[in-house]
C-alpha positions as CSV (number, residue, x, y, z in Angstrom):
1,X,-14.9,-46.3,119.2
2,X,-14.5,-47.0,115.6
3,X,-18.1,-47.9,113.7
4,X,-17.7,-51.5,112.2
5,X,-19.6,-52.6,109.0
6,X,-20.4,-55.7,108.2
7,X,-20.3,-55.6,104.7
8,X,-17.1,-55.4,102.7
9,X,-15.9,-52.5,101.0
10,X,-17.9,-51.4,97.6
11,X,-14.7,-51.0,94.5
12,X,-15.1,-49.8,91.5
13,X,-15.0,-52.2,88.6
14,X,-15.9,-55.6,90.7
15,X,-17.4,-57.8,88.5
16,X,-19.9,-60.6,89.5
17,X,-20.4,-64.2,87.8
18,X,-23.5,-65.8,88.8
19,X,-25.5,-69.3,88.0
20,X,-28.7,-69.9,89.1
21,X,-31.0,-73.1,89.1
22,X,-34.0,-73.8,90.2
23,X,-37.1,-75.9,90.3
24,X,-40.8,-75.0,91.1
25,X,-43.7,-77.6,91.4
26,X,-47.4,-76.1,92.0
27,X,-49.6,-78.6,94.0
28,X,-51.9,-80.4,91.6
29,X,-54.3,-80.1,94.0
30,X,-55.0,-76.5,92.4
31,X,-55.4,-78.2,89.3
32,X,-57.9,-80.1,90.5
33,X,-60.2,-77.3,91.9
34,X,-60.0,-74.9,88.9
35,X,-57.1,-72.6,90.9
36,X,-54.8,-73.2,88.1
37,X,-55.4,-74.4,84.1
38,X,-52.8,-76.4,82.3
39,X,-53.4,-74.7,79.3
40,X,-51.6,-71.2,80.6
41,X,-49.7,-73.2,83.4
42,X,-47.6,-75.7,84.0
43,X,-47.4,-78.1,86.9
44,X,-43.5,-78.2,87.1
45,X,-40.6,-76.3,85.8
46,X,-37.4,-75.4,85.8
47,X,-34.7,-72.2,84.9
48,X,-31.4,-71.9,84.4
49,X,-30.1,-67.8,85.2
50,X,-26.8,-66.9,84.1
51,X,-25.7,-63.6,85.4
52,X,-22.4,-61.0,84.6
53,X,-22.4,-58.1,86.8
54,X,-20.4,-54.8,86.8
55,X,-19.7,-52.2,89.4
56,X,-18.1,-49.1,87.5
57,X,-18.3,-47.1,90.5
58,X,-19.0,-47.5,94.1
59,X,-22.4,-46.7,94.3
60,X,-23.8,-48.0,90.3
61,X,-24.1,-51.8,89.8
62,X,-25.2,-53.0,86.5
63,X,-26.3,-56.2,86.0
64,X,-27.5,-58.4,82.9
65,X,-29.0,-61.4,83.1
66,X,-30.2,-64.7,80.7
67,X,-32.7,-66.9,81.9
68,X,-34.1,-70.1,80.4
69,X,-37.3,-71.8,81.4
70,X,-38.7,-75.1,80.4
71,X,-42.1,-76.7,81.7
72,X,-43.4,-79.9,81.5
73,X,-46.6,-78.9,80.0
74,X,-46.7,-76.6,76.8
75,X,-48.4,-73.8,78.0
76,X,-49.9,-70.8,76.2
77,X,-47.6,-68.6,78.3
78,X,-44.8,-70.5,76.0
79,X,-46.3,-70.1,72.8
80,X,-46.9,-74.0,73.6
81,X,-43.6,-74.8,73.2
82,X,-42.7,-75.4,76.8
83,X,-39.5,-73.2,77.1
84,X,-39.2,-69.5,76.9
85,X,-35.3,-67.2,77.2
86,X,-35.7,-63.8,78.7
87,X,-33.2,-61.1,79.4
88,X,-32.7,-58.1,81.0
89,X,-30.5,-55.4,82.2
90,X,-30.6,-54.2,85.3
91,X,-29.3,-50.6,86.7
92,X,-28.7,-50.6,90.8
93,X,-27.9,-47.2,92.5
94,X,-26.8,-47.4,96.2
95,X,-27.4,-44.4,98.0
């Protein structure tokens, strides 16, 4: 009996678009008892992840990624400017 996988097949030089969105909302009940400060937090956000992945071999996937949050709040986490960009490149070895 053949073994059957349930993945596809892993090629060399597939490359991988991705957008992400998404929206988090902490309960401002924590607020309210002293579990969370607005001044490093915020109650609501959002971010945006744009994503360009590479797979130069079978078994290496490299990956970079942009994301952009913005909060409601300024908080110090920001600089107080409510929205922060991050990248970051990502090496994935499958074994």
């Amino acid at each position: 009996h053949p073994i059957l996988h349930s993945f596809p097949t892993r090629r060399s030089s597939d490359l991988e678009l991705a957008v992400r969105y998404a929206n988090g909302d902490i309960d401002r009940r924590l607020f309210d008892l002293g579990l969370a400060d607005f001044a490093v937090s915020s109650q609501e956000f959002r971010t945006v992840t744009g994503s360009i992945g590479l797979r130069p071999s079978p078994n290496l996937r490299l990956l970079f990624e942009a994301t952009r949050v913005i909060a409601d709040q300024r908080p110090a986490a920001f600089d107080s400017h409510g929205r922060d960009t991050s990248f970051s490149l990502r090496a994935i070895f499958d074994f």
